[in-house]
N, C-alpha and C positions, 0 to 999 in steps of 0.2 A: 115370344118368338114370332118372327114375320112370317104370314102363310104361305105358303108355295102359290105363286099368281100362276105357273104354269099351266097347262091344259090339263083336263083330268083322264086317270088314264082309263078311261070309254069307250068304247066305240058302237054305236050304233044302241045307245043305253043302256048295254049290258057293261060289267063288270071285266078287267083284263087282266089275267094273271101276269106277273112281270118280277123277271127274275134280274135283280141288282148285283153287278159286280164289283164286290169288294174285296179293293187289295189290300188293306191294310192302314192307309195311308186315310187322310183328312177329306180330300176332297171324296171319295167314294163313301167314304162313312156318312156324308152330310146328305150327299145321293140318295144312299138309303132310309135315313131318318126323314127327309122330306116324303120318300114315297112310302112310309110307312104311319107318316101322320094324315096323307093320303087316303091311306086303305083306313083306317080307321072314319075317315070320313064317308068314304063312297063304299066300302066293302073290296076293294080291286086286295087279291090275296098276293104277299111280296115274299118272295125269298132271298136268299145271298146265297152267292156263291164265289169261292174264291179261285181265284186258276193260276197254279202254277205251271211257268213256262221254260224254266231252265232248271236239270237237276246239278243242285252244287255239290261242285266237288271239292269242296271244304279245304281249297285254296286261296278262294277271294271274301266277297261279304255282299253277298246277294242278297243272305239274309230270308228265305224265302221261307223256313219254319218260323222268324218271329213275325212276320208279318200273316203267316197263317194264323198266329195266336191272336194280333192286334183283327183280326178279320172276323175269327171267332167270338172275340171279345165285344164286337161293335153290333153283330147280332144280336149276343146274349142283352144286351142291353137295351137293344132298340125288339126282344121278344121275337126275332124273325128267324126261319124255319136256315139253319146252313149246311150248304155240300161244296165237296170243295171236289175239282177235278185236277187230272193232271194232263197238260197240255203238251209235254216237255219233245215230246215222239212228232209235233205236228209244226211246235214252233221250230226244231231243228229241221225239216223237212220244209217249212213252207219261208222261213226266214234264215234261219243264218246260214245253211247252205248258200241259199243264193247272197246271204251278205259278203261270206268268203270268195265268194267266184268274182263278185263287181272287184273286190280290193286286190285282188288277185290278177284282174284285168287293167289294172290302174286307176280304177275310179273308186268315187266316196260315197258306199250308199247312203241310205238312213230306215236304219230300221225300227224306226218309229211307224212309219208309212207302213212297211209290212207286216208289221206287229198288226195295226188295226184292218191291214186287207183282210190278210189270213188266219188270226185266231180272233180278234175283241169282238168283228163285226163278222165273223165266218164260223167258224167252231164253238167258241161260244155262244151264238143264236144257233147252231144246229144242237149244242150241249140243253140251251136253255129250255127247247120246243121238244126235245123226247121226253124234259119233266113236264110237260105240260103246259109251257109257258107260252103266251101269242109277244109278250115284248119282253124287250130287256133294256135295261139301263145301264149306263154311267157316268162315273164323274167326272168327265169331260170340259172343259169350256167353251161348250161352241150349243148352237140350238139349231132346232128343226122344224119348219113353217110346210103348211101345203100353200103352196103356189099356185095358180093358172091351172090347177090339175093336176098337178104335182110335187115331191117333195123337195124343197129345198134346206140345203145347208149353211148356214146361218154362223158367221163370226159370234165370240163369246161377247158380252158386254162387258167385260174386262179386258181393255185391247191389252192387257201384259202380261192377262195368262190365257189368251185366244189359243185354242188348239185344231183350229180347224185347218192349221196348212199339213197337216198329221193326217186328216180324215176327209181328204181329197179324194179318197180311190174309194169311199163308201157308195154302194149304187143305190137303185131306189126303194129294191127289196128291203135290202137292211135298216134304211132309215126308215122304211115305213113302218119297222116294226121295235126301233131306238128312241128311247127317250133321256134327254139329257135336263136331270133335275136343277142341275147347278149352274146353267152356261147364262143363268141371265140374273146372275149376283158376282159382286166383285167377291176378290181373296177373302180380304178381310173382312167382309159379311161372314162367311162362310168359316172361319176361324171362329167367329164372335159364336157361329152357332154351336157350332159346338164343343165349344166352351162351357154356354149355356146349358146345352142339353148334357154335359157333362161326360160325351165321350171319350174312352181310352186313351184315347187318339189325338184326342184336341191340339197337345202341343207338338204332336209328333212331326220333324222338320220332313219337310217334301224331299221325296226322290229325284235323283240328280242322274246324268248319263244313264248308259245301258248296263240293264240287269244282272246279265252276262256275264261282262267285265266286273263290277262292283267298283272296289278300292285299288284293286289292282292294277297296274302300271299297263298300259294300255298295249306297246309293243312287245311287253314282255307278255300279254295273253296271249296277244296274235302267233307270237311268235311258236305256241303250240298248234298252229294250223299255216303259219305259212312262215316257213324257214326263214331265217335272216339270212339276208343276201349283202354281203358289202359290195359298195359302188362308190363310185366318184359323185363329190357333190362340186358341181361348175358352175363362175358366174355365166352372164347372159353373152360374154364374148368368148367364152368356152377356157379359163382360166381354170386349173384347177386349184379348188380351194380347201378342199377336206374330204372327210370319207362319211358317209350316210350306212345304216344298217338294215335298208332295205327301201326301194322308193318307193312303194304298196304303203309302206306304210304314213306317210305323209301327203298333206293335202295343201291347192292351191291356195295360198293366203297365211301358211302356215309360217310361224317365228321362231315356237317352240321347239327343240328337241336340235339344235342344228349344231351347237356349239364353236362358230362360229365368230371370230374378235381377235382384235389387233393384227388384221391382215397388212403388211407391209404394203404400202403401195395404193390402201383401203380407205375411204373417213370411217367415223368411227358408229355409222348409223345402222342400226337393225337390219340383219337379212329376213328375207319372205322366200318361200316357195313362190316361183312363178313358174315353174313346168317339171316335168315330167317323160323320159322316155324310159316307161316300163322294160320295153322291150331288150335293152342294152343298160339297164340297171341304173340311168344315169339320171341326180337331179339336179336343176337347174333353177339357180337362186339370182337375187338384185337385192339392192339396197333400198332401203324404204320402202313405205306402206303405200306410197302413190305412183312406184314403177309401174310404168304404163305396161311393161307385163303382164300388172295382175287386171286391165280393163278391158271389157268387150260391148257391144251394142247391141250386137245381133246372137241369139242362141239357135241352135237346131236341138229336137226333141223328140223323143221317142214319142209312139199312136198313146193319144192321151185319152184319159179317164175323164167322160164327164161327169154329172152328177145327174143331171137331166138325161142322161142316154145320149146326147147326140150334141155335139156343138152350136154356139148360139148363132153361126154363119160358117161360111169359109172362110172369112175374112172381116176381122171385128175388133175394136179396139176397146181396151177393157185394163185393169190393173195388173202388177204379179210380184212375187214375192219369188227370190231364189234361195233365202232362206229362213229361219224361222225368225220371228221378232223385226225382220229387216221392214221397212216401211216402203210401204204402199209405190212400185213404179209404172208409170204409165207407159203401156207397149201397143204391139199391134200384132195379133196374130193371124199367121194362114195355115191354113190346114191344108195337109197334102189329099191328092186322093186316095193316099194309102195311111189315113188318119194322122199320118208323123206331121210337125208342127215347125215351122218357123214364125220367131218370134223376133221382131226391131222394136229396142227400146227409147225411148226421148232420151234418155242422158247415159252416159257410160255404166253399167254397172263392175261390183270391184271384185273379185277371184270368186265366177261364177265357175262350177265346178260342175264337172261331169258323173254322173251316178247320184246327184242331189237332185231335189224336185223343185221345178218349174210349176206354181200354184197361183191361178186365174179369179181375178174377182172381180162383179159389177157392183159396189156400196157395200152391203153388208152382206152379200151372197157369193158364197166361195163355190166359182162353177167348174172346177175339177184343175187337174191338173198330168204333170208327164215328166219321166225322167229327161235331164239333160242328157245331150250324146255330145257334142262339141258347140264351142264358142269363134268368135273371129276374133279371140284376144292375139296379142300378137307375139308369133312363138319367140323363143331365144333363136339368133342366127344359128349357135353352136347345133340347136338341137333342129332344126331344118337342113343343116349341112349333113347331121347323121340320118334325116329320115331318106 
């Protein structure tokens, strides 16, 4: 098996206790196994610990007791000391309240971003540091370099499972005391190992969506937190075409859920979501995937997170991503003096969406990022008539 080329976990020649988070799943178990043939090397003492974040209410398939056995399981094997916390009271309080309130206000968060502000890189290093720990890990795809002086955050070297547009909002504390074992092997390395080393886990397929939800039908969970509202679903000339079950719960770019066809009058091409007015329950759809509906150039952005503490100028051109996997576009950002952000991009982008994250990179350094607030896509007449 290949050595961990990573840095050792050290500092200043002493030894660092370093507490691994494992959920259950592949990539965290290889996490751990790497820094556990570590500590065998250098003495650095590892524990695991697993954290659950949502309690099931044995309606969907979160799944969160077998994955505490597959967790327990990856210790018992890899001989490392496990606690498992429960997180359930902090992630309700520091993420899905506020994920309720964005969808609620019409926009689409992502609570990936706040999963890792508020508990991976928050509560779990305040959880890991009362056992005694100086760092913690996980299985992450992305790395962590010191810089000029300081820490930077580092794309994974697998650009298809890069996680670092998720761990935009980590500041310098956190990383300085994160290590991410896995962010500089591809998947399939990282399957092969453990394979090899023969964990639990090996074939266990990766987690998909949010926790939360599980298997369950996405509007029918919400719909136990935000009532179904029937409304009018309009095309872009304000025609009525159908009826919608709530516009909260649909997002710009959206196909799915519309049931929509054989409109008299209609060709026969796919609707999209192209807007939205919460406020009068009304959505507002076009035909095809290239309604200039769903394009905008310019974003406006809530006061962003950097990663360095502090923006690279007022005004600096640099790449960005508006969501995850989307490839690399080159913009230009300005920074207000009240930290808020506008951004103009070289080419159109296509149903940039509001309550998603706008994420800054110079080559392989992801220098922070900020919620979207509005776009200059351009509205439906119907729905500027009612604003």
């Amino acid at each position: 098996m290949a050595a961990w080329p990573a840095p050792a976990a050290r500092r200043g020649g002493a030894t660092v206790s370093i507490v691994v988070g494992v959920s259950g799943g592949v990539d965290s178990a290889v996490a751990a196994l790497l820094l556990a043939q570590d500590a065998v090397r250098d003495g650095a003492p590892v524990s695991g610990m697993f954290m659950q974040n949502w309690e099931d209410d044995g309606t969907g398939d979160c799944r969160a007791e077998d994955d505490r056995r597959d967790a327990v399981a990856v210790c018992g094997r890899l001989g490392l000391p496990f606690t498992a916390r429960n997180f359930a009271r902090e992630y309700w309080d520091g993420v899905f309240a506020q994920f309720i309130d964005e969808y609620r206000a019409g926009r689409t968060p992502n609570p990936d971003v706040l999963c890792n502000r508020e508990i991976k890189f928050r509560t779990f290093l305040d959880a890991a540091r009362a056992l005694g720990a100086e760092r913690i890990a996980t299985g992450h795809y992305a790395r962590i370099e010191r810089r000029d002086g300081r820490w930077a955050l580092l794309r994974g070297a697998d650009a298809g499972k890069d996680q670092s547009y998720f761990l935009h909002q980590i500041g310098q504390e956190a990383l300085a005391a994160t290590l991410f074992p896995i962010g500089h092997l591809p998947k399939a390395q990282v399957r092969a190992m453990a394979r090899e080393a023969a964990l639990p886990v090996h074939a266990k397929k990766d987690s998909t969506g949010i926790c939360f939800i599980g298997e369950r039908d996405f509007r029918s969970f919400m719909a136990n937190y935000l009532p179904a509202r029937a409304g009018e679903i309009r095309s872009v000339d304000g025609a009525r075409l159908g009826e919608h079950v709530g516009a909260y719960f649909y997002t710009l770019g959206q196909r799915e859920g519309l049931a929509l066809g054989g409109i008299r009058g209609r060709t026969g091409a796919p609707w999209y979501v192209v807007g939205k007015d919460v406020r009068n329950n009304v959505l507002y759809v076009d035909q095809g995937s290239d309604s200039p509906h769903l394009f905008s150039t310019t974003l406006d952005a809530e006061a962003a997170h950097w990663t360095a503490g502090a923006p690279p100028a007022g005004r600096f051109a640099c790449t960005a991503k508006t969501r995850y996997r989307q490839p690399d576009e080159r913009c230009e950002v300005a920074v207000g003096d009240d930290g808020r952000l506008a951004v103009r991009f070289e080419r159109p982008q296509r149903a940039v969406t509001p309550g998603q994250s706008v994420v800054f990179y110079r080559d392989d350094e992801c220098l922070g990022g900020a919620t979207i607030v509005a776009t200059d896509a351009r509205l439906p007449a119907a729905a500027e008539d009612a604003a």
